[in-house]
C-alpha positions as CSV (number, residue, x, y, z in Angstrom):
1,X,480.9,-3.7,129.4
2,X,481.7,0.1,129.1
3,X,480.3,3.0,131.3
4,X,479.1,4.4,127.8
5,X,478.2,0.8,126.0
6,X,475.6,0.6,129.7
7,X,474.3,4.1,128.9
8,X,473.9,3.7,125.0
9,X,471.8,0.3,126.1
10,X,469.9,2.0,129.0
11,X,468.7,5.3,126.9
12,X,467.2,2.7,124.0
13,X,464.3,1.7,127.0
14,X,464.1,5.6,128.5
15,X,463.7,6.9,125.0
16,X,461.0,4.3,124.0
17,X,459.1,4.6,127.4
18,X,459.5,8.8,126.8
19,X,457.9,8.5,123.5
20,X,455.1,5.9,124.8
21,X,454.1,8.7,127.3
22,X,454.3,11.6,124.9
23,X,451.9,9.6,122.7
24,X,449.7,9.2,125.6
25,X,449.6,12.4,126.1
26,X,448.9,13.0,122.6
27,X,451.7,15.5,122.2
28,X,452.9,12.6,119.9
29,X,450.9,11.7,116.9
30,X,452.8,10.6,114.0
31,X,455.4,7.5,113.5
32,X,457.9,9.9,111.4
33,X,458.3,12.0,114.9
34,X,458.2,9.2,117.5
35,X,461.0,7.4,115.2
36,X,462.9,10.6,116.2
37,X,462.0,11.3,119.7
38,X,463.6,7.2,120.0
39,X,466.4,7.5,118.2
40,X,467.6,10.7,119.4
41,X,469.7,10.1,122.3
42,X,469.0,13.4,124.5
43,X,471.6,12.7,127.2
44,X,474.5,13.6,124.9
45,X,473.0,16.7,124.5
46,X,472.4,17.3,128.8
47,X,475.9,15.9,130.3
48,X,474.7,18.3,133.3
49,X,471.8,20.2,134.4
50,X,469.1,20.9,137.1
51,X,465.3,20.2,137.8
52,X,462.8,22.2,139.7
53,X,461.3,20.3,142.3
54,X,458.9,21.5,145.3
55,X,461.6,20.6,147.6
56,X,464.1,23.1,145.7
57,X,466.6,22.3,142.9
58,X,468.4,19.2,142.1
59,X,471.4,18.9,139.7
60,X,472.4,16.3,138.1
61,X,475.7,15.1,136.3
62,X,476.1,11.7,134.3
63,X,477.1,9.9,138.0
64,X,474.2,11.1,139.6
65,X,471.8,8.3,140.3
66,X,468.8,8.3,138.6
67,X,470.5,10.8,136.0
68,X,469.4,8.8,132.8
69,X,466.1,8.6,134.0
70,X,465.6,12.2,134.9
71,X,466.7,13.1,131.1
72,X,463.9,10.7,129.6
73,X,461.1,12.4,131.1
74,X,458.8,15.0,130.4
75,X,460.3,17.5,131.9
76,X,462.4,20.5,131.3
77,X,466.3,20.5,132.4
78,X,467.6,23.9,133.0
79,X,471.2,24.0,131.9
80,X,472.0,27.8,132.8
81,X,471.6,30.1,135.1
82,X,472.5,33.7,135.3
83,X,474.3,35.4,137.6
84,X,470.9,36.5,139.3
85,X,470.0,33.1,140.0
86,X,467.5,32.9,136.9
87,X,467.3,29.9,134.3
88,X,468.6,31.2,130.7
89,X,469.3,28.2,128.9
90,X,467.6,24.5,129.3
91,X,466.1,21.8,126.8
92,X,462.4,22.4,126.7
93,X,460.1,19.8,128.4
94,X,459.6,17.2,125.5
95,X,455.7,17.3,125.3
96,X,456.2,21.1,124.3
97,X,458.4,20.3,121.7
98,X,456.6,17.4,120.2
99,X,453.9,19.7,120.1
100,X,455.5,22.1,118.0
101,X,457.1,19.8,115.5
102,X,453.8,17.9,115.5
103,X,452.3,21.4,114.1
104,X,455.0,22.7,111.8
105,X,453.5,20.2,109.4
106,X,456.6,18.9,108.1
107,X,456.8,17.3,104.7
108,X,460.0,15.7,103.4
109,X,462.6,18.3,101.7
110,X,461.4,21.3,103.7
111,X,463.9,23.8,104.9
112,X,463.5,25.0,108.4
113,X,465.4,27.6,110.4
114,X,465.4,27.1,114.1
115,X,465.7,30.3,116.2
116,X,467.2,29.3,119.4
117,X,469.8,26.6,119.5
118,X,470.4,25.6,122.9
119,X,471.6,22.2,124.0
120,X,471.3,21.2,119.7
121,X,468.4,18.7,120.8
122,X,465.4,19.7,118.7
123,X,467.8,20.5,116.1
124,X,468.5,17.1,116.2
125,X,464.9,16.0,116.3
126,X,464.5,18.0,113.0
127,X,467.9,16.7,111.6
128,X,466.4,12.9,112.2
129,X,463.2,13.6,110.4
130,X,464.7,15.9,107.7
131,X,468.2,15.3,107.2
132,X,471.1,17.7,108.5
133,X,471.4,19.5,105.1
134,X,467.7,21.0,106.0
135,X,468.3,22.4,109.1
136,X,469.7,25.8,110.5
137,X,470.0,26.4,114.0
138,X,470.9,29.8,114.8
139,X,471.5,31.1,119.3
140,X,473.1,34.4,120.1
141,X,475.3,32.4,122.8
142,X,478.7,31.2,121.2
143,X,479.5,28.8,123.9
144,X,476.1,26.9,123.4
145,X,476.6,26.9,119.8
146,X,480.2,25.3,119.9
147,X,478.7,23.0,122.3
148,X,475.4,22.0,120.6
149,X,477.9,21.2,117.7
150,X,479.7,19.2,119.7
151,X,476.5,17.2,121.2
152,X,475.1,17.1,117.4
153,X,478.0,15.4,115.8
154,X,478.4,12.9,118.7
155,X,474.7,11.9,118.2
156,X,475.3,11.7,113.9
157,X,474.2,15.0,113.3
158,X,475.3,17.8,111.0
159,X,472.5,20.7,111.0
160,X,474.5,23.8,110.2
161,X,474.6,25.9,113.6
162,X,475.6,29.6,113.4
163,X,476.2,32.3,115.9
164,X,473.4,34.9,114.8
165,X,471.0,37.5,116.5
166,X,468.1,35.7,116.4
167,X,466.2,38.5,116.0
168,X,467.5,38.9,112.6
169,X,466.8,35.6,111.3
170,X,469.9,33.7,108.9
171,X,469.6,34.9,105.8
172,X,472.6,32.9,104.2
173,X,470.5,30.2,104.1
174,X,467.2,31.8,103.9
175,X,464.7,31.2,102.1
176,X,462.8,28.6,104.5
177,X,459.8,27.0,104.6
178,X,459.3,26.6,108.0
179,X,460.9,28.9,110.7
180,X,460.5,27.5,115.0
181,X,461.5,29.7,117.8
182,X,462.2,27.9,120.5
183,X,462.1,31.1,122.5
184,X,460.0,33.1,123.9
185,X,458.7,36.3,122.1
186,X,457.7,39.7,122.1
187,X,456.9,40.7,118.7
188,X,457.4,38.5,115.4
189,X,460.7,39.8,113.8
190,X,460.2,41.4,110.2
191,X,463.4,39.4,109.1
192,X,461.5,36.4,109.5
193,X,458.7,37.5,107.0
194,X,461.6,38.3,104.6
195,X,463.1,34.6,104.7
196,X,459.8,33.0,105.0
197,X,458.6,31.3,101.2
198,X,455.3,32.2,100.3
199,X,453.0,29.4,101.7
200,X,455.4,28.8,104.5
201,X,455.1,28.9,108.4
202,X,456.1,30.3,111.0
203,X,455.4,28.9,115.1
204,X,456.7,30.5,117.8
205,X,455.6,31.6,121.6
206,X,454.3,35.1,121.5
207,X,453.6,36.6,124.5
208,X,452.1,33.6,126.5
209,X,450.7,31.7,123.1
210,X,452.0,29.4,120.4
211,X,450.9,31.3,116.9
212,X,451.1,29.1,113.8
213,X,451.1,31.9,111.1
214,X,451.2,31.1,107.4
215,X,453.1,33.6,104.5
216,X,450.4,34.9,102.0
217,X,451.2,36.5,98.7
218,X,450.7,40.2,100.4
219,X,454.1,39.3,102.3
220,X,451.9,39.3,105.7
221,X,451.8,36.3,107.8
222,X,448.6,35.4,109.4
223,X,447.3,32.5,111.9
224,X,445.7,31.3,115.0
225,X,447.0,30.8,118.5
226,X,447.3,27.0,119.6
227,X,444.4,26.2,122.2
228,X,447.7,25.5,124.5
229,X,449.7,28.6,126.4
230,X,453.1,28.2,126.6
231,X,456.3,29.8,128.2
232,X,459.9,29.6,126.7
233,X,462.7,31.7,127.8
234,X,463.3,35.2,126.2
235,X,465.0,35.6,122.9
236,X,468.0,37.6,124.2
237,X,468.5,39.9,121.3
238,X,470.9,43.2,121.1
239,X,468.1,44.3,118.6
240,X,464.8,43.9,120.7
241,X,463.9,45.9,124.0
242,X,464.4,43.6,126.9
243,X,461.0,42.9,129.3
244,X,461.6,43.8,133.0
245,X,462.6,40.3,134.8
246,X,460.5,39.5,138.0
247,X,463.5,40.3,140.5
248,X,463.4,44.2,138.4
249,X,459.3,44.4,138.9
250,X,460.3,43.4,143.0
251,X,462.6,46.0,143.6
252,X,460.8,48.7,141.2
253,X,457.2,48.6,142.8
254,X,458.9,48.7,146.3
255,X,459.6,52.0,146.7
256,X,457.1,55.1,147.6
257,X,454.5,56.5,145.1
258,X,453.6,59.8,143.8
259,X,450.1,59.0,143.7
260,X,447.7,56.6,145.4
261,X,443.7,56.2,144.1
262,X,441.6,53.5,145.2
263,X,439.2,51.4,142.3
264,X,436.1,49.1,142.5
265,X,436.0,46.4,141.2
266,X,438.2,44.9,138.1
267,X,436.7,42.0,136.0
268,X,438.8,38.8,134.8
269,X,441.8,38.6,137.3
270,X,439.5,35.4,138.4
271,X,440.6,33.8,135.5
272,X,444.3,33.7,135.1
273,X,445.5,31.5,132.4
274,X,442.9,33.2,130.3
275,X,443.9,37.1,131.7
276,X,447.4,36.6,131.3
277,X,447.2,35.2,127.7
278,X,445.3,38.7,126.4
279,X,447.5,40.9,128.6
280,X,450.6,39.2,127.7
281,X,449.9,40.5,124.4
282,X,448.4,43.7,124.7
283,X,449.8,45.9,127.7
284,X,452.7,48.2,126.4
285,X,456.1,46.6,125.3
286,X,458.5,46.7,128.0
287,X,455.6,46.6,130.5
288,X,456.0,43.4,132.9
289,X,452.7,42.7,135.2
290,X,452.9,39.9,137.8
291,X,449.9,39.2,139.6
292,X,450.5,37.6,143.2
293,X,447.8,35.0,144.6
294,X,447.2,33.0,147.4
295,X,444.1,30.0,147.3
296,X,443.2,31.1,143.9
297,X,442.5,34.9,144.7
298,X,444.7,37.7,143.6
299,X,446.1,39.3,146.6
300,X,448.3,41.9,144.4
301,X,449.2,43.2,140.6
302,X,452.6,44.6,140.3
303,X,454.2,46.0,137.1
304,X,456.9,48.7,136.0
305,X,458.6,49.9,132.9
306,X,461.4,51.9,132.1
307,X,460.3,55.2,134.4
308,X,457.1,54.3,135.9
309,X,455.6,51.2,137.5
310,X,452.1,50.3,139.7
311,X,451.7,48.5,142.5
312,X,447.4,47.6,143.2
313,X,446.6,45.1,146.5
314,X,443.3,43.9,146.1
315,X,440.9,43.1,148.9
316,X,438.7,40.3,149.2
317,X,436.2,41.9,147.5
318,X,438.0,42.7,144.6
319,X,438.4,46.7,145.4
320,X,441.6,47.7,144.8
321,X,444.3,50.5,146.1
322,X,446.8,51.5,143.3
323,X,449.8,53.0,143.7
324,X,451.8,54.3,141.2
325,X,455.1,56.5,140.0
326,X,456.0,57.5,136.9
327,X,454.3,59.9,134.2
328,X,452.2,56.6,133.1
329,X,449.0,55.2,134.3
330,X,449.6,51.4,133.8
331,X,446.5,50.4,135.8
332,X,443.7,52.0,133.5
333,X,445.5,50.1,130.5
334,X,445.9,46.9,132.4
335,X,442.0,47.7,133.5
336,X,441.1,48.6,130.5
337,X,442.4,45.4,128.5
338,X,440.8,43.2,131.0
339,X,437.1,45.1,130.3
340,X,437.8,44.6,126.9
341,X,438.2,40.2,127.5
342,X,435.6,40.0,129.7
343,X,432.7,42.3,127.2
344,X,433.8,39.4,124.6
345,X,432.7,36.8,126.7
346,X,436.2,35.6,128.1
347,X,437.2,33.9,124.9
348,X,439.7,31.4,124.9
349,X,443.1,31.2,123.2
350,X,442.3,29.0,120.9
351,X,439.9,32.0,119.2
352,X,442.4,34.3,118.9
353,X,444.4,34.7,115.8
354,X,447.4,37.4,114.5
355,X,448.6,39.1,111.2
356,X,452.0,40.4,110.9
357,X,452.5,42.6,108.4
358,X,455.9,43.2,106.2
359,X,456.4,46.7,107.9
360,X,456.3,45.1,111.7
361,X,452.8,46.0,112.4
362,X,450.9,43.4,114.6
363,X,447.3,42.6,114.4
364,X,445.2,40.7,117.4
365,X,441.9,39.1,116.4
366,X,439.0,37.3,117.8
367,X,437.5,34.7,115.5
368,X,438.5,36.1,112.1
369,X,440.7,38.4,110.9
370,X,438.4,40.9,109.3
371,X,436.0,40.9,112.5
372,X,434.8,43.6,114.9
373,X,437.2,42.4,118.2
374,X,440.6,43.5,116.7
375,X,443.7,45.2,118.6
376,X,446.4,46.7,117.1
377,X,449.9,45.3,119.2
378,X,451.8,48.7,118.5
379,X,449.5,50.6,120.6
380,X,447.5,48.2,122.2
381,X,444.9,49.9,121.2
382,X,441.3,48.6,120.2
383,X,439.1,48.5,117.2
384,X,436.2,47.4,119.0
């Protein structure tokens, strides 16, 4: 019996106990989507790649022990790091994608554009419960593209890939009715509205939410936040500002200030899932925050953009010492947004909803989008 013919009969069991535990999980919901997440085989698509563990990183290649059943679990496998020791590239944890796919509400004939390509996985997915011809997977990265075509066609796939900016969508094949970034974001790209039908959707990560936004006949999209945060790597984009990586906020907040003021009090960093969500959102484009903790308690908020950053240590009883450089005040915004949270009542994500408009603008909302808790994203400024 072949090394592969072993494989081929071992990845049948892994996929069908990976699917049993996304159902469990209830990431998994329908038999059109567990059909795919079992016939898919993933390890063609991660030959190689490494897992985060609390004892450090472990890499794995297809003679590692314990390789197959590493790729059949819920777990995400990093495939790529940059030269600074970051992960760029991985295939998402499979929970998070079943998720997703679960909510794009798929119906058969659908066209869907998938910004964000990476190992060809979940373009496989979508390929299995579509068929190839409906699927476009677009990554700025030409050498994950050649390989995700590779992958694909050894798994019986034919999606078309394309080398594109994801930023600006793929209009050769636009319209769709369904568009799924599998990458993070900052704002919603206004190419996306352009090669969106009417009626259609689009879900992607904003900020440190999943929006489901639907296409009305204004040319706006609109939706709610899934009551679940989420976290996928950047899009990298040659048209969209970068965000400040957390090795950039390190070295920029370490040097000496021009200024140091000392605050009370600051409601909400008690409740950080929550607090990160909203601010994720809200602080200045460009702006990174980090918020360091030890036992639950934040010990210290650190954040810089391009020519200013803040560095606040808090004490234990919440009183804080800022320090900061740069013509900006980042602290009374980050303050500010958090007073704002906590006066609503700490909402959570699951309340809050967004409008993108056919010029770019970006609307935040609490409940509904006419209501009196509204933010605009291009200022970060409040309608309260």
């Amino acid at each position: 019996m072949t090394r592969s013919h072993t494989q081929r009969l071992g990845q049948a069991g892994h996929a069908d106990r990976l699917a049993q535990d996304l159902t469990d999980k209830g990431s998994l919901r329908s038999p059109r989507w567990r059909h795919a997440f079992t016939t898919v085989p993933r390890h063609l698509f991660v030959p190689a790649f490494h897992v985060r563990t609390p004892q450090g990183t472990v890499s794995y290649t297809d003679r590692t022990p314990g390789w197959l059943e590493a790729i059949y679990t819920d777990a995400t496998l990093i495939t790529e790091f940059s030269p600074e020791g970051l992960a760029i590239s991985s295939s998402t944890e499979p929970s998070l994608m079943a998720l997703m796919l679960e909510h794009l509400q798929l119906e058969d004939g659908m066209r869907v554009l998938e910004v964000g390509t990476g190992t060809g996985y979940n373009a496989a997915l979508l390929s299995e419960r579509l068929s190839s011809a409906l699927v476009t997977s677009i990554d700025h990265d030409e050498a994950l593209v050649e390989q995700a075509r590779v992958s694909l066609a050894a798994a019986g796939y034919g999606p078309s890939v394309a080398v594109a900016d994801g930023a600006q969508g793929y209009a050769p094949r636009a319209p769709y009715d369904r568009i799924l970034a599998t990458c993070g974001l900052g704002r919603v790209p206004a190419a996306w509205l352009d090669q969106l039908d009417e009626g259609g959707l689009i879900l992607a990560n904003v900020g440190l939410g999943l929006a489901r936004l639907r296409k009305h006949g204004d040319g706006c999209v609109r939706g709610r936040f899934l009551p679940d945060a989420a976290g996928f790597m950047r899009l990298r984009s040659s048209s969209t500002p970068g965000v400040p990586t957390l090795a950039q906020v390190l070295s920029a907040t370490g040097g000496e200030p021009d200024r140091v003021r000392h605050m009370d009090e600051v409601p909400g960093l008690d409740d950080h899932a929550m607090s990160e969500f909203f601010l994720s959102l809200l602080l200045p484009f460009g702006l990174r925050v980090v918020q360091h903790r030890e036992e639950g308690e934040v010990h210290c908020v650190l954040g810089c953009a391009p020519g200013a950053w803040v560095r606040a240590e808090i004490d234990e009883r919440g009183r804080a010492v800022v320090a900061e450089d740069g013509k900006a005040s980042f602290w009374d915004a980050f303050c500010g947004l958090l007073r704002d949270w906590d006066g609503s009542g700490r909402p959570d994500i699951g309340r809050y909803g967004l409008t993108v408009e056919g010029n770019g603008r970006h609307r935040l909302w609490l409940d509904r989008p006419d209501g009196p808790h509204r933010w605009d994203l291009d200022t970060a400024s409040s309608d309260r």
